[in-house]
Structures are given as structure tokens and as C-alpha cells.
C-alpha positions in Angstrom: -19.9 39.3 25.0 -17.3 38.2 27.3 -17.3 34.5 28.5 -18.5 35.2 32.0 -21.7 36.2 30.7 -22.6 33.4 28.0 -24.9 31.1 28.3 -24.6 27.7 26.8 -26.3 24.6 26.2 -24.9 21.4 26.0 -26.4 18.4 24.6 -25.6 14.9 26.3 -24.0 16.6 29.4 -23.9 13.3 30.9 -21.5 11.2 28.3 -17.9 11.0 28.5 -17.5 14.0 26.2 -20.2 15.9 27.2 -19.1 15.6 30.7 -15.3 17.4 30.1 -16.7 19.6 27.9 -19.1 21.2 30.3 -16.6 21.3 33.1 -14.2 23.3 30.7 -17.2 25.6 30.0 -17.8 26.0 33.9 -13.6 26.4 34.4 -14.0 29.7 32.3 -16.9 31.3 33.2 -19.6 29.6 31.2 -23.4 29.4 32.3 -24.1 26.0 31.2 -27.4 23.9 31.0 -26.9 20.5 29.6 -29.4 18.3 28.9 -30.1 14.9 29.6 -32.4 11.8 29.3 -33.5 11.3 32.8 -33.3 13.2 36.4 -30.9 10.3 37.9 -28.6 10.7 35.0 -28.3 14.6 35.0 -27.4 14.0 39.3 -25.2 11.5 38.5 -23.4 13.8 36.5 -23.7 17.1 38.5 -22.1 15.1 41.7 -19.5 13.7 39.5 -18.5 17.4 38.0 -18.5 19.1 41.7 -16.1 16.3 42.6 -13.8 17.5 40.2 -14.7 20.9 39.6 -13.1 21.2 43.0 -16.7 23.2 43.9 -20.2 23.5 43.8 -21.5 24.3 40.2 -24.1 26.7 40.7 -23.5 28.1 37.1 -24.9 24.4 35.6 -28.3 23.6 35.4 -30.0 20.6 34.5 -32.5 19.7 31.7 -34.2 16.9 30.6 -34.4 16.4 26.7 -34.2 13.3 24.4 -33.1 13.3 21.1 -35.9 11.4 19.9 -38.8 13.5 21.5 -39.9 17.2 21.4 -40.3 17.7 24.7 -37.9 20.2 27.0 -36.1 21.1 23.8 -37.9 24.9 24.2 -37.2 24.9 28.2 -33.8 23.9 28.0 -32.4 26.4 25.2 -34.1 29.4 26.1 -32.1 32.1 26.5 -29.0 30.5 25.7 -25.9 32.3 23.7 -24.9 29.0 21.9 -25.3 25.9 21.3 -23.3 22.6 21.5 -24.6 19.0 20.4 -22.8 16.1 21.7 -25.2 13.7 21.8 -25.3 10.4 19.8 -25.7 7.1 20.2 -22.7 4.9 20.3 -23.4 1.5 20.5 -21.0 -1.4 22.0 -22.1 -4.0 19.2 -23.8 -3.7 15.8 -27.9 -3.5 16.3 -30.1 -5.8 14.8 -32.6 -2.8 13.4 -30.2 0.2 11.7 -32.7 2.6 12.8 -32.1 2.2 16.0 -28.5 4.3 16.0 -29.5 6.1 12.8 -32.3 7.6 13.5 -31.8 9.3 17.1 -28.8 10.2 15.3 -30.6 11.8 12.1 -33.7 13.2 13.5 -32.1 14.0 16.8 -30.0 16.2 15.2 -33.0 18.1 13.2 -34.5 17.9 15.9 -31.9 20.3 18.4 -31.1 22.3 15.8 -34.8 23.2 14.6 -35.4 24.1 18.3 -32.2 26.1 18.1 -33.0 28.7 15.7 -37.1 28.8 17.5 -35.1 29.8 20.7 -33.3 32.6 18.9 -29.6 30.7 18.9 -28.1 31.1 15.9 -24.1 29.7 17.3 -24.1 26.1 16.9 -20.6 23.8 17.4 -21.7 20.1 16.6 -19.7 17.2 17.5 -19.3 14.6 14.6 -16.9 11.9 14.1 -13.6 10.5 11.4 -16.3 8.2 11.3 -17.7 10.9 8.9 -14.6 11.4 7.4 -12.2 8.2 6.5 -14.6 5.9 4.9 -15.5 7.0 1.7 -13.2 6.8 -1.9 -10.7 9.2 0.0 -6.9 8.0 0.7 -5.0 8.6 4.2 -4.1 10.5 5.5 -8.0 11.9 6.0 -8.5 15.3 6.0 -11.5 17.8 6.3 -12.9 17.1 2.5 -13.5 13.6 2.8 -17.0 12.4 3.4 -17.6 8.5 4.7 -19.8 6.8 1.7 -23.0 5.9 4.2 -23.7 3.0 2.0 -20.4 2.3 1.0 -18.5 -1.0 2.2 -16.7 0.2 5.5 -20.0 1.8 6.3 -20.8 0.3 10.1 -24.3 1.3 11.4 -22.6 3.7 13.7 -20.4 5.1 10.8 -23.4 5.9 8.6 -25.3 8.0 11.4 -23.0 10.2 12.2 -22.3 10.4 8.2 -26.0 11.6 7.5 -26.1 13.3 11.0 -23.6 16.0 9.9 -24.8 16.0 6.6 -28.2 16.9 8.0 -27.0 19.5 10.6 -24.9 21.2 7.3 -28.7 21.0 5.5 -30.5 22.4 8.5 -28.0 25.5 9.5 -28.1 26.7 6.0 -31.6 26.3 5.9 -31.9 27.9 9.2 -29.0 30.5 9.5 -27.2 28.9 11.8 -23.5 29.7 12.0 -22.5 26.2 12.5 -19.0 24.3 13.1 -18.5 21.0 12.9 -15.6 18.7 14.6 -15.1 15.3 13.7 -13.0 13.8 16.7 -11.0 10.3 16.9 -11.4 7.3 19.2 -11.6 9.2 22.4 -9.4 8.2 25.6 -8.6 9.7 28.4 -9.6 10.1 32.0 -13.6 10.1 32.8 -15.4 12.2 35.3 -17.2 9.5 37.5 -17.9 6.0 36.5 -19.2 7.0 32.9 -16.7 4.9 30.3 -17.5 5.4 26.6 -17.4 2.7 24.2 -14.0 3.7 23.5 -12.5 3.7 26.9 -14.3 -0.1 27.0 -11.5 -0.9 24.5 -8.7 -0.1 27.4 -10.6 -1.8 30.0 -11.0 -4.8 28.0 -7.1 -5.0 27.4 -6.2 -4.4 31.2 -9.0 -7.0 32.2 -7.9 -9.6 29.8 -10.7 -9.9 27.4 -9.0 -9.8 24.4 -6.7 -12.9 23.8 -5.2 -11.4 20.6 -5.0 -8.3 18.8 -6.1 -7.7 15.3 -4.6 -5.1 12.9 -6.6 -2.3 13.2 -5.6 0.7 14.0 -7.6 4.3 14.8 -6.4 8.5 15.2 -6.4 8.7 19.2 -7.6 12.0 20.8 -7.4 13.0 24.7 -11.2 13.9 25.5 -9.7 17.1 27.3 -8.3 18.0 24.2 -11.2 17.9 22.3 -13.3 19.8 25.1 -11.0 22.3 24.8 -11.3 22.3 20.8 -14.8 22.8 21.0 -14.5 25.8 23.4 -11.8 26.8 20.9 -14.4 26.2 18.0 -17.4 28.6 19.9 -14.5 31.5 20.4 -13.1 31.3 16.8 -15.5 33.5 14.1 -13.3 32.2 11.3 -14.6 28.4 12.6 -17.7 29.5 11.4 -19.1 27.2 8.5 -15.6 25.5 8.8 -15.2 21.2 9.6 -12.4 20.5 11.8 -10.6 16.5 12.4 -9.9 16.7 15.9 -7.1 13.6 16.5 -3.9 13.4 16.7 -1.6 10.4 15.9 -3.0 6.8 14.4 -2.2 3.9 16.9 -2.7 0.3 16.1 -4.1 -1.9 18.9 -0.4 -3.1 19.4 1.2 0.2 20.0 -1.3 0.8 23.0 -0.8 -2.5 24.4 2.9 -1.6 23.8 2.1 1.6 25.8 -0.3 0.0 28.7 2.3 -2.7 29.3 4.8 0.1 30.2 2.4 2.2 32.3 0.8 -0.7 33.8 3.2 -3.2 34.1 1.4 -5.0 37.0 -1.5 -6.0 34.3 0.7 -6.9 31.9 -0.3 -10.5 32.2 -3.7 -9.8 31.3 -2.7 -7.8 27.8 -2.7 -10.0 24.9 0.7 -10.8 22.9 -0.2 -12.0 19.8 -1.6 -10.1 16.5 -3.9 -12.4 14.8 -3.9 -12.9 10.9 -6.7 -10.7 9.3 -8.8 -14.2 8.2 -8.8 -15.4 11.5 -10.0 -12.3 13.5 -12.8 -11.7 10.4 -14.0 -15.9 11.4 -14.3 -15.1 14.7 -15.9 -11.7 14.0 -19.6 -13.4 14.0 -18.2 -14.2 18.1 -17.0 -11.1 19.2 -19.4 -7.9 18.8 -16.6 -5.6 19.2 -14.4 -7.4 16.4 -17.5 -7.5 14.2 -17.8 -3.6 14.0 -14.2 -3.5 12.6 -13.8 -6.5 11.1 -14.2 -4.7 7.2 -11.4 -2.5 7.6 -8.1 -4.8 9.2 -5.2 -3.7 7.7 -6.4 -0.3 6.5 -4.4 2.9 6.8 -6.5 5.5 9.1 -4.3 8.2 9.3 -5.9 11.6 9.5 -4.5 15.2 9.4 -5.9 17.7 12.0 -3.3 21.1 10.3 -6.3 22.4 9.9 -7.4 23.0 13.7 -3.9 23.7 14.7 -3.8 26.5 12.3 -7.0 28.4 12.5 -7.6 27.2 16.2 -4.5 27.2 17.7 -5.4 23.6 19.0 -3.0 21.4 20.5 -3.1 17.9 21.9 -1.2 16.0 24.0 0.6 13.1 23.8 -1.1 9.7 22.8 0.9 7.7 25.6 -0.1 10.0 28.1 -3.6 9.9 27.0 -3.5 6.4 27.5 -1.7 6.5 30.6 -4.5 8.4 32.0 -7.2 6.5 30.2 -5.9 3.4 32.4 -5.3 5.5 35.8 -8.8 6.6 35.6 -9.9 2.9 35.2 -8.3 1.5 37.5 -9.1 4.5 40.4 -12.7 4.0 39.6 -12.4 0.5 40.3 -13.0 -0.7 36.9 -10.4 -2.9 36.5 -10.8 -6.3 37.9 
């Protein structure tokens, strides 16, 4: 079936992800309905995408699905050739009930993929995380066989659903029949579609607007959310990514090499970017302060390389630089009137 006649479904069309990775579908040919949690949300996004689609995008259409409910799951997959699941929630700060991240997560994920195999869809790319990868009893650099322990000590709330997320969707697809592939992206960056930011891009904006005084030694695999669009298009066209995982990231950058990197592409907020790296004891004290600090605070200092060979090779994925990742991860702030 060539591409001009496939049907696709994309969960959390709206997100920063899911948002690139339906205009890339649209770009080659792709019917595409993607699925959202309210009307205003699936507009927003549909404006946003014409704008840089460059025209209108009759082949999208719009659903409305949550991951925690049944309803519209039937509606919005019917008929479809494949299926791809962004959605999960990422929250800015650690919750104070677990459940709340790990069970839209979990049961979410059942949930789309149960409705999946009803609606006849048996092609399934899923979108995981390194978070599912680098925490576990593994060394760096990461690669594809490593599994995050989701009670282990680096375990964040967010870690451990996207842990037991793709361990459930590997569950359910055998279960099922699915032919399922999973990719297990970095800290996304790069430039959004409208005025949706993930929590990732929030790190950028907080360095250009000065909300970080000083930087703590942490550092995270960087990956251009273009890129992995196009890896998950990559993924859908590839039979030998069937029942494969793939780490979709390219180079590990310390918070000190991007402020390195916005201070030369941004040089007119370099006053706002902090210049000091802080002493692992004092960013963990002032952890209980700053939400962001406390969902990292376990694992200053660590190594968090990962090696993504394996989608190179049997994809024939590429990625593009980190600087110029980040260079357009600050543009697109700043154009969107984000930075203050």
C-alpha cells in the first residue's frame, strides 16, 4: 500500500511531538486522524499545522479520545492502516498521588492498543522514552537492552510510567498480534508548531528568561523533535522494525554545554543564562524549592550517554546537530513570544 493511501492514527496530535509527527505524515501523503482531549485543543492544533503546512490540511481529521476513558477510541481508529501512540503525560513537577502520571500512562496504553486490534489495526509504532531505558543496573552508554528498574532508586514518577507503559504495550501486542515498534526518544528540543512547549522545551525557556541562577551537573541525550518524527515515520515503513526497540537521541549534553551553546546563538540574553555550576549537595538542599531540580535531583553527576547504532543501521536514521537543535529550540521561543 503506497503512502498516499494509508490511513493513520495518531494519538496526542496536539503535544509537541505529536504535532511534528503528524505534519510529516501529512508532508508524504498520509491520511491522518489524531486524537485529542477536547474540541478547542484539536483547533488549536489544526490552525497551528495549516500555518506551517504552508496549506489547508484536508487529509487530517480530528478526534476526541482520552486516554483514561473508552469513549471515541472505536470512532477514531476505524478504518485506519496503523497506528501511532504518542500520548503521555509529562508532568512539570513530581505529583503528590503516583497514580496520577502512572496510570493514564499504564491503562491508557491498554487502553489504545485494546481498541487497536477491535478496529482491525494490527501496525502499531509506540513512542516511549530513555526514561525506560537508562535507569536500571545497566552502565552508559544505554542501549536498546536496558530496562529502567520502576522501583529502583532513579525511578521518578514519570520514569516509572513510561517504564511499565512499554512494558505493557510489549504484553498487550503479543497478546493481541500486534506488530509493534517501540522508540524510546531523548529530552526533546527543537522548534514547536504554535505556542505548544513541552516540558522539555520549558528547560530552554527557563535559561533564556533567567530562572535558573545556577546550573547543576546533570546532563541528558538531546534529540531534534523533527528528527524523531521522521524516525517514527521511518519506524511504520521499516518491516524489519517490527518487534524491534529503538533509542532515538543523539549526543548527551550537560546543562552547561547548552548554556555554552545558547550564549552563542543568543548572545543578546546572555545576561539572563546562569554562570555558575552548583556543587551536587547544594542543588539536592535546594531540591525541596525547585520542582524542576527535585525531579533530577537523584541522578547529578551520572553518566547518561546512550547509543542509538541501532536506528541508524536498520533505519537509516539520522539526526542533526544538537547546537542546531538548540538554536532552533530558542528561535522558536523567542518568535512565539515566549521569551520575556
Amino acid at each position: 500500500m503506497s503512502e498516499t493511501n494509508r490511513s493513520v492514527v495518531v494519538t496526542g496530535a496536539g503535544g509537541f511531538l505529536g504535532r511534528h509527527l503528524t505534519l510529516s505524515l501529512l508532508q508524504r501523503g498520509y491520511a491522518v486522524c489524531g486524537t485529542f482531549r477536547s474540541a478547542v485543543r484539536g483547533k488549536q492544533a489544526k490552525m497551528a499545522l495549516e500555518e506551517m503546512h504552508g496549506q489547508p490540511t484536508d487529509n487530517l481529521t480530528i478526534a476526541l479520545a482520552d486516554l483514561e476513558s473508552d469513549d471515541g477510541w472505536s470512532a477514531a481508529l476505524k478504518g485506519a492502516d496503523a497506528l501511532f501512540h504518542t500520548a503521555s503525560p509529562f508532568p512539570a513537577k513530581t505529583p503528590d498521588d503516583p497514580q496520577d502520571v502512572i496510570r493514564p500512562a499504564v491503562e491508557g496504553t491498554r487502553r489504545v492498543l485494546r481498541a487497536a486490534a477491535d478496529a482491525g489495526i494490527r501496525r502499531v509504532v509506540l513512542t516511549s522514552s530513555i526514561a525506560a531505558v537508562m535507569y536500571g543496573d545497566g552502565v552508559a552508554p544505554y542501549d536498546e537492552g536496558n530496562w529502567t528498574d520502576a522501583d529502583g532508586k532513579f525511578a521518578t514518577v514519570y520514569y516509572a510510567s513510561k517504564t511499565l507503559a512499554e512494558r505493557a504495550a510489549w504484553a498487550e501486542a503479543e497478546a493481541l498480534g500486534l506488530d509493534l515498534t517501540v522508540l524510546c526518544p531523548g529530552m526533546i528540543l527543537g522548534p514547536m508548531i504554535g505556542k505548544t512547549a513541552a516540558t522539555s522545551v520549558g528547560i530552554v525557556r527557563n535559561l533564556l528568561n533567567g530562572r535558573y541562577p545556577a546550573m547543576p551537573k546533570f546532563s541528558v541525550p538531546v534529540v531534534d523533535v523533527r528528527d524523531v518524527a521522521t524516525a517514527h515515520v521511518l519506524a511504520l515503513q521499516t518491516e524489519a522494525a517490527i518487534g524491534e526497540r529503538f533509542i532515538i537521541a543523539g549526543q548527551s549534553l550537560s546543562i552547561a554545554e547548552i548554556v555554552a551553546i545558547l550564549r552563542e546563538v543568543v548572545p543578546e540574553r546572555a545576561g539572563k543564562l546562569p554562570g555558575m555550576t552548583v556543587p551536587n549537595w547544594t542543588a539536592k538542599a535546594a531540591a525541596s524549592m525547585h520542582p524542576g531540580l527535585a525531579m533530577i535531583v537523584k541522578e547529578l553527576g551520572r553518566d547518561n550517554r546512550v547509543n542509538s547504532e541501532k536506528a541508524r543501521r536498520l533505519l537509516g536514521w539520522t539526526t542533526r546537530p544538537e547546537r542546531d537543535t538548540i538554536a532552533a529550540t530558542a528561535a522558536s521561543l523567542i518568535a512565539v513570544g515566549l521569551i520575556v
